[in-house]
C-alpha positions as CSV (number, residue, x, y, z in Angstrom):
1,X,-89.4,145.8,6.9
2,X,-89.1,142.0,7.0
3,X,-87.4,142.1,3.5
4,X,-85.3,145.2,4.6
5,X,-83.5,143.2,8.1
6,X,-83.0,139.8,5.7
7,X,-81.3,142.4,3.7
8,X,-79.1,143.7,6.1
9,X,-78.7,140.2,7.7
10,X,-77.3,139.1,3.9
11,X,-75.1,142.1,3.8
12,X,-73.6,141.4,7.1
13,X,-73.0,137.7,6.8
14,X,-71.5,138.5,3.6
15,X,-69.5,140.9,4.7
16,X,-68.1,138.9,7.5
17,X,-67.1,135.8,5.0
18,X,-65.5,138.2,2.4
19,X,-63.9,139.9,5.6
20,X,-62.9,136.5,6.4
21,X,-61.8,135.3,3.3
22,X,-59.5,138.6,3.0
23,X,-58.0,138.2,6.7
24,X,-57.3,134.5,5.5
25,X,-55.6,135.3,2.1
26,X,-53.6,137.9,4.0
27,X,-52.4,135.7,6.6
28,X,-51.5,132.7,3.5
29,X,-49.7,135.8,1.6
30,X,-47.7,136.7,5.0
31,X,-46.9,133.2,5.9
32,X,-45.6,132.7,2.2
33,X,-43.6,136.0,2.7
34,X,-42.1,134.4,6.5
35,X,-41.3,131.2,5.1
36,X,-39.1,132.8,1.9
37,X,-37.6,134.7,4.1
38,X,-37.1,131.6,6.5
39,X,-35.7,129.5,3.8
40,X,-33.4,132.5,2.7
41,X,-31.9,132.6,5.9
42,X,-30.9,128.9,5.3
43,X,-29.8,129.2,2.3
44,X,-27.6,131.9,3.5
45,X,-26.6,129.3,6.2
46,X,-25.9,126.8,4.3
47,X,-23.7,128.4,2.2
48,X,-21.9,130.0,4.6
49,X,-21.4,126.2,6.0
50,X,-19.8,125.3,2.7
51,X,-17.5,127.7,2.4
52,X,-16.3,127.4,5.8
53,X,-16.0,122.9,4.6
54,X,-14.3,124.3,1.6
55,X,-12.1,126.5,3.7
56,X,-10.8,123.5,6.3
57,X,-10.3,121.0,3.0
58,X,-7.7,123.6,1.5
59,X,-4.6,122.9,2.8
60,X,-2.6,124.8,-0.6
61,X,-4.6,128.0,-2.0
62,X,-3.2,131.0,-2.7
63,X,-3.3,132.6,-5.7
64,X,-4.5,134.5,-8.7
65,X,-7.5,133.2,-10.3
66,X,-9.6,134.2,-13.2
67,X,-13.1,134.4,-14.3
68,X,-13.1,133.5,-18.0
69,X,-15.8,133.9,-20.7
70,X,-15.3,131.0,-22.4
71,X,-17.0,132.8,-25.4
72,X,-15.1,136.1,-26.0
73,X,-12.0,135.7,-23.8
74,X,-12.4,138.5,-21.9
75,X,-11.7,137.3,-18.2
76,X,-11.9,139.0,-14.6
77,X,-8.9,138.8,-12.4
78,X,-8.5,138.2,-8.5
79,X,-6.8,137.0,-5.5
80,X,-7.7,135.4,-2.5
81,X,-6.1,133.2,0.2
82,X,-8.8,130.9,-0.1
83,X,-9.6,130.1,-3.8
84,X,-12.3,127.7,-4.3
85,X,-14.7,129.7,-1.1
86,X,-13.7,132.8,-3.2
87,X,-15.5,131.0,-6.6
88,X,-18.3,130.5,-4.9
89,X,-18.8,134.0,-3.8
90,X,-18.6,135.4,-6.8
91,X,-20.7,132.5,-8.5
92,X,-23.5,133.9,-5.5
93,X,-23.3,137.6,-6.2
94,X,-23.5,137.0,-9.7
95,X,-26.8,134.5,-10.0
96,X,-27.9,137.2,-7.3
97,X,-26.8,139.9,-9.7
98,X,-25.3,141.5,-7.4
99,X,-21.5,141.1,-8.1
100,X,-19.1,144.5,-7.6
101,X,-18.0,144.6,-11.5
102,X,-20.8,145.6,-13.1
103,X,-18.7,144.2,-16.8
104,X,-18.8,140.8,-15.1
105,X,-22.1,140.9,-14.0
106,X,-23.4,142.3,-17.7
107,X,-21.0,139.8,-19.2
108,X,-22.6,136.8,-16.8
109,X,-25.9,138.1,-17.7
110,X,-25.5,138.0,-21.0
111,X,-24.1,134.7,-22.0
112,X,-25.0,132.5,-18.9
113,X,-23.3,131.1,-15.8
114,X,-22.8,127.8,-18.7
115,X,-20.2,130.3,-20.5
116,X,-18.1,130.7,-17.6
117,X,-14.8,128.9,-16.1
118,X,-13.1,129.5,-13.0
119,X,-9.3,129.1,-13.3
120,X,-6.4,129.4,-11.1
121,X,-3.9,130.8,-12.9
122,X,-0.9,131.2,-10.4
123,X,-0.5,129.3,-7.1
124,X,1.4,132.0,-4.9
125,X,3.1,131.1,-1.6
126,X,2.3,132.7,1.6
127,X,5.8,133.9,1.9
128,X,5.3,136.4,-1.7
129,X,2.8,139.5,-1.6
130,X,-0.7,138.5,-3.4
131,X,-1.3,142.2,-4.6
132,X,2.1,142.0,-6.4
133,X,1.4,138.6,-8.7
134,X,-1.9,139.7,-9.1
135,X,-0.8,143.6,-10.6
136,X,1.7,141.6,-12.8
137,X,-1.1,139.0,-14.1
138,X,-3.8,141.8,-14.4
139,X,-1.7,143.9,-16.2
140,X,-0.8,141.2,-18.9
141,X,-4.3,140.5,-19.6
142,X,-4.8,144.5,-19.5
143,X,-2.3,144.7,-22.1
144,X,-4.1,142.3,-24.5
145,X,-7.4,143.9,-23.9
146,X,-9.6,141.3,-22.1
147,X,-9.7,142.2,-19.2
148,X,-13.3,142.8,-17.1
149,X,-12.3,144.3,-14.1
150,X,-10.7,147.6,-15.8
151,X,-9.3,149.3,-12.5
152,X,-5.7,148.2,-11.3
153,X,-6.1,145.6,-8.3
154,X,-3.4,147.9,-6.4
155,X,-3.6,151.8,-6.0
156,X,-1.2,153.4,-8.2
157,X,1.2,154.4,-6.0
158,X,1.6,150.6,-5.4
159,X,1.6,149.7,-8.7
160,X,4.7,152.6,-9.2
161,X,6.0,151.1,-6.0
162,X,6.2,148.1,-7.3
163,X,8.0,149.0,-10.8
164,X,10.3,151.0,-9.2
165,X,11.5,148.4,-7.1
166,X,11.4,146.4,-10.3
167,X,13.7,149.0,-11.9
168,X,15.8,148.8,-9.0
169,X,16.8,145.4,-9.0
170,X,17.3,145.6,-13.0
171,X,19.5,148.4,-12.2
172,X,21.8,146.4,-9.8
173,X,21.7,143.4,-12.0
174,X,23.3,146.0,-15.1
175,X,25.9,147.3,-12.3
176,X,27.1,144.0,-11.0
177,X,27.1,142.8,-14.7
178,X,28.9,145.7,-16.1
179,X,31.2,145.2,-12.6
180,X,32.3,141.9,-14.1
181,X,33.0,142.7,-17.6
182,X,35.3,145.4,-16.4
């Protein structure tokens, strides 16, 4: 009987120290689990903060940039009002992998962030229309094949828009030329 209440006095206190040990290693494995999330909210922050310093510093940037694979050539094409805030977005979604073109994001997976280089290609003034300089800069890069982003930046009626007007004004440039040979 003696034997039989140290055993259950052993079970119990053992119990309550493995019950104990659990509750502890549970809260440890929470607080690790509040404190990522804690610091991932600053991080989110904090970058949000430096785009917004980029932002101010940028008196001039508007344009067409690319995304360039320094390795095969191939390149992704966009616009933005504010260029260099606009880099480091993509460069987030794409460490996140995370980023909207899924060719980018394979490409950026497969050769490394090292392989990459952000260019501006065309500075565009706030008096032209983005969408047009960037459909006439994707669709040279479309032509030579390296493009990433595969779908037209404007909807094709835009795009057909857009030559049509094109057409238009080579139209009236043939007239008033013919006009004065005549």
């Amino acid at each position: 009987m003696q034997d039989e209440c140290k055993n259950h006095k052993f079970r119990d206190t053992l119990f309550r120290q493995l019950s104990n040990c659990f509750f502890k290693s549970l809260c440890k494995v929470e607080n690790r689990h509040l404190l990522r999330e804690q610091k991932e909210k600053e991080n989110i922050e904090e970058f949000r903060k430096e785009l917004e310093n980029i932002r101010r510093k940028s008196e001039y940037n508007n344009g067409i940039y690319k995304i360039l694979n320094r390795i095969n050539q191939k390149c992704y094409i966009g616009k933005s009002t504010y260029i260099e805030s606009r880099w480091q977005i993509h460069k987030y979604q794409l460490r996140a992998n995370k980023h909207h073109c899924k060719e980018l994001q394979k490409e950026w997976n497969t050769f490394g962030e090292e392989s990459f280089l952000f260019e501006r290609v065309v500075e565009v003034p706030k008096s032209e229309s983005l969408e047009e300089k960037e459909y006439e800069v994707w669709s040279y890069y479309k032509s030579k094949e390296l493009l990433l982003n595969l779908h037209p930046p404007m909807s094709e009626f835009s795009a057909l828009k857009l030559e049509a007007e094109r057409l238009k004004t080579e139209l009236k440039k043939y007239k008033l030329l013919e006009m004065n040979n005549v």
